[in-house]
Structures are given as structure tokens and as C-alpha cells.
N, C-alpha and C positions, 0 to 999 in steps of 0.2 A: 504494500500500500504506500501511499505517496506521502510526505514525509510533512510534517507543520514546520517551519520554520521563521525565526526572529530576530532580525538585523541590524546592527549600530543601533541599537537602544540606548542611549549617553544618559547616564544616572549620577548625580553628583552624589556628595560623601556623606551626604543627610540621609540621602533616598529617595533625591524628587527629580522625577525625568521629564518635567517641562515646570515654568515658572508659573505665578499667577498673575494674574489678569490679560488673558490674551484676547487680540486684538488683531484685524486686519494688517494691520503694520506691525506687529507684535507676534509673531506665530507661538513663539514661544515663554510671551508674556515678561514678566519684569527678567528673567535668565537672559534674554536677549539673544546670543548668541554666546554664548559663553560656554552654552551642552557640547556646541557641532563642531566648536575652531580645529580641534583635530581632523575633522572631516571635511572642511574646507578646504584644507591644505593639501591634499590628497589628490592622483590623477584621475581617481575613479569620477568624484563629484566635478572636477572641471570637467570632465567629458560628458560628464550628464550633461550639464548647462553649455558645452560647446566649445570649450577652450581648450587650449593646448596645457602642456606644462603638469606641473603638481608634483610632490614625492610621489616615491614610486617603496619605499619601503612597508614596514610588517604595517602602519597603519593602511596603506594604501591594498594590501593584501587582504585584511579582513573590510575594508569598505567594499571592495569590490564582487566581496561572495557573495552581494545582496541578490544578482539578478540571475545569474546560471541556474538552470531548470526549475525557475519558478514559470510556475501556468497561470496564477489568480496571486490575488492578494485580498485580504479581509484590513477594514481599517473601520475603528472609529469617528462617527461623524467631524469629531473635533480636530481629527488629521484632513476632513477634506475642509474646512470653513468654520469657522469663528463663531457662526450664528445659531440661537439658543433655541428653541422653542420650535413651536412653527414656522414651518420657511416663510420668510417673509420678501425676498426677494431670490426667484427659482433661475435667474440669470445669471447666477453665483457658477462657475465652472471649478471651483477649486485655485488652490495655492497652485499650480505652477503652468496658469496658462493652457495654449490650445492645443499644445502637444507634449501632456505629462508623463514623465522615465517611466509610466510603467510599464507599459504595450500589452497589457493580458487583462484581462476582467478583472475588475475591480469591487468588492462589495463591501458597501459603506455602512454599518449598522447606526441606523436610528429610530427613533418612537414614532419621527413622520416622515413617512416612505414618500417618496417620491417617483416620476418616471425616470427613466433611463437614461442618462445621458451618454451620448457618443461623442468620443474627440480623436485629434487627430494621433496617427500612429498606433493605433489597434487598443488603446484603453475605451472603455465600457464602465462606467460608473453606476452601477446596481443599488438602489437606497433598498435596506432590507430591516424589517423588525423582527427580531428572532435571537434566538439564545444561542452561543457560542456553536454548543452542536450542529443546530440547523444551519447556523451561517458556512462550516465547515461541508456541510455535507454541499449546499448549495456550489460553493467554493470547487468542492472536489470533481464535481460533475460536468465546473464548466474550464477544469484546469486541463483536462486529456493524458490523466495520468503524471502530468507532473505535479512538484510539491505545491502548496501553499504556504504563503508567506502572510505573518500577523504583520502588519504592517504599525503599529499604534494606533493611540497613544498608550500610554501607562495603564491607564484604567482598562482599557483592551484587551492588552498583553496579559494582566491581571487576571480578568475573566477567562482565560484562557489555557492560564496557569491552574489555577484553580480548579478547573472542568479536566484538569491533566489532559490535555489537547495538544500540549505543546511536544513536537520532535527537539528540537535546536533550536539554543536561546543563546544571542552573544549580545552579551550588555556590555556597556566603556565607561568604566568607573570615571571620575574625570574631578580632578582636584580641585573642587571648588565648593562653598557651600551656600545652599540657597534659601535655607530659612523657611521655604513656604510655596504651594504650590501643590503638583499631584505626588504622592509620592506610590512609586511601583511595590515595594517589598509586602505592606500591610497584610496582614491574614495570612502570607505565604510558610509561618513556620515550616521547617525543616524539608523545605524544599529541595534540597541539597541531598537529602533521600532517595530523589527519585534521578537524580541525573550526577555522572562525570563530570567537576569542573576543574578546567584549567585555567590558568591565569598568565598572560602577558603584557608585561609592563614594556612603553616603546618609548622612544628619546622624546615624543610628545606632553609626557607628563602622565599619559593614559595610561588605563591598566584593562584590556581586552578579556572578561571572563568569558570561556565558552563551558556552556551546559548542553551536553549529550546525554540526550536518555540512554539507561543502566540498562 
């Protein structure tokens, strides 16, 4: 069966993998950008966005296993858009524009479904209301046999931990702290049970944990 996987999840030394009060210009709230700067620097994320350049070392290594045999990806509403409640304006396409890195179906969990949107470069943006399992299975059916990918945020990845759903979890511990905001770890006691974990520290300051289900 085809494998769950979870990618550059950047969690600082509190526990919180994105700041509070996010905002349209704020994606990840008062943190700012402070979760990603290792991942900025990196060839993988310049070649998302189109540029040349970046390191090319161990951080650039784990940025780049985000996208090799993923089929779908599951995200939380609050990784595609800002906005709370009822959609209030459906002309919202998401954080990265009209042609977003993922190229494979996308399904966005929220309490208000929406229609479908299609953009450019084979993303499919699916609003679904359903619990972790249903969303996986939906996932799995329109992945063609490759993996899935939790895409975020915290609260997501959580859910998903939790429902024991998750195959591969690689979080980047990241030396900073933020005081306030989501924080990933909560309810998780001894998660560490059910997975192998390795840790790698890189000249960035990060520290790449990877968890292999036992």
C-alpha cells in the first residue's frame, strides 16, 4: 500500500510550527519567516519559484524528498488561505498563485466544502469535510498508487498522527522560540513508540528529525 508521508515541517524549540495571527501577508503569522530560512536557502525551493542557485547540501537533500512519488497531497484549509469561517470570497486560489509546486490533486479539509478548483500544471484543489481516514482514503484513490503527502499545517499533521495514518514524518527542529501560536507535539505522548527516529543536525543551525514507522 502506498505510503502517508510529511515534509519540512519547521517546528521551533517551544513546539509551534507556525506563528499566531496569520494573515494574507503573514502566512505564517507573527514567526514570519523565521520556521522556513533554512529552506529558502536551498536549490530545491529556488527551483520551485524558478530561480537558479541555492545550496545544494544535507539541507537541500531533505527539502527536496518533498515531491518524488507523491500522487495527492491532503492539507488543511489554513495551508491553502487565511480565511475563517464561510468562504467569503471563492476567488481566493491559494498562497502560490496560478500555477502551484504541487501538480497532483490536492484535498483541502474544511467544514465549508467548496467546488473544485483547477489550476495550472495538473493541481486540482478538492475542499472536503471528512475525518482524517476519509480524507486518506479519498486521497489514495485519486493518487494511482503513489504515496500521499500531509501537506499541513500542525493541527493536520496532528490529526493524522493521532488516527496513526502517518508512514514518514520529517520535522526541522529550528533554533528559535516563539512563544505562541499552533503548537504540533500536544496529545502526541510517546509517539516515539511507534516510529524510528533519526536526527540530523546541518551547518544551518537545523536539526532534521526523520520518523519511520517500526
Amino acid at each position: 500500500m502506498s505510503k502517508v508521508r510529511v515534509h519540512n515541517l519547521a517546528v521551533s524549540l517551544d513546539g509551534f510550527a507556525t506563528g499566531e495571527g496569520q494573515t494574507l501577508e503573514a502566512p505564517f503569522g507573527h514567526a514570519g519567516t523565521r520556521l522556513m530560512e533554512w529552506f529558502f536557502e536551498t536549490r530545491a525551493f529556488r527551483s520551485m519559484i524558478g530561480r537558479d542557485g541555492g545550496s545544494e547540501g544535507a539541507d537541500n537533500a531533505y527539502a527536496s524528498a518533498w515531491a518524488p512519488g507523491i500522487g495527492a497531497e491532503i492539507m488543511g484549509r489554513n495551508k491553502f488561505g487565511p480565511q475563517r469561517g464561510a468562504w467569503q470570497d471563492e476567488e481566493w486560489k491559494g498562497w502560490w498563485g496560478d500555477n502551484p509546486p504541487f501538480h497532483t490533486p490536492v484535498f483541502v479539509l474544511t467544514h465549508h466544502p467548496r467546488p473544485s478548483l483547477t489550476m495550472d500544471g495538473g493541481t486540482t484543489f478538492h475542499f472536503l469535510d471528512a475525518t482524517p481516514a476519509e480524507a486518506l482514503a479519498r486521497a489514495r484513490d485519486a493518487a494511482g498508487g503513489l504515496d500521499v503527502r500531509i501537506g499541513g499545517g500542525p493541527t493536520t499533521v496532528r490529526q493524522f498522527l493521532d488516527a496513526d495514518l502517518v508512514d514518514h514524518l520529517h520535522v526541522v527542529l529550528v533554533p528559535i522560540l516563539l512563544g505562541r501560536g499552533v503548537r504540533l507535539w500536544d496529545g502526541l505522548e510517546s509517539l516515539e513508540d511507534r516510529f524510528t527516529v533519526e536526527p540530523v543536525t546541518t551547518p544551518s543551525g537545523v536539526t532534521h528529525l526523520t520518523f519511520a514507522r517500526r
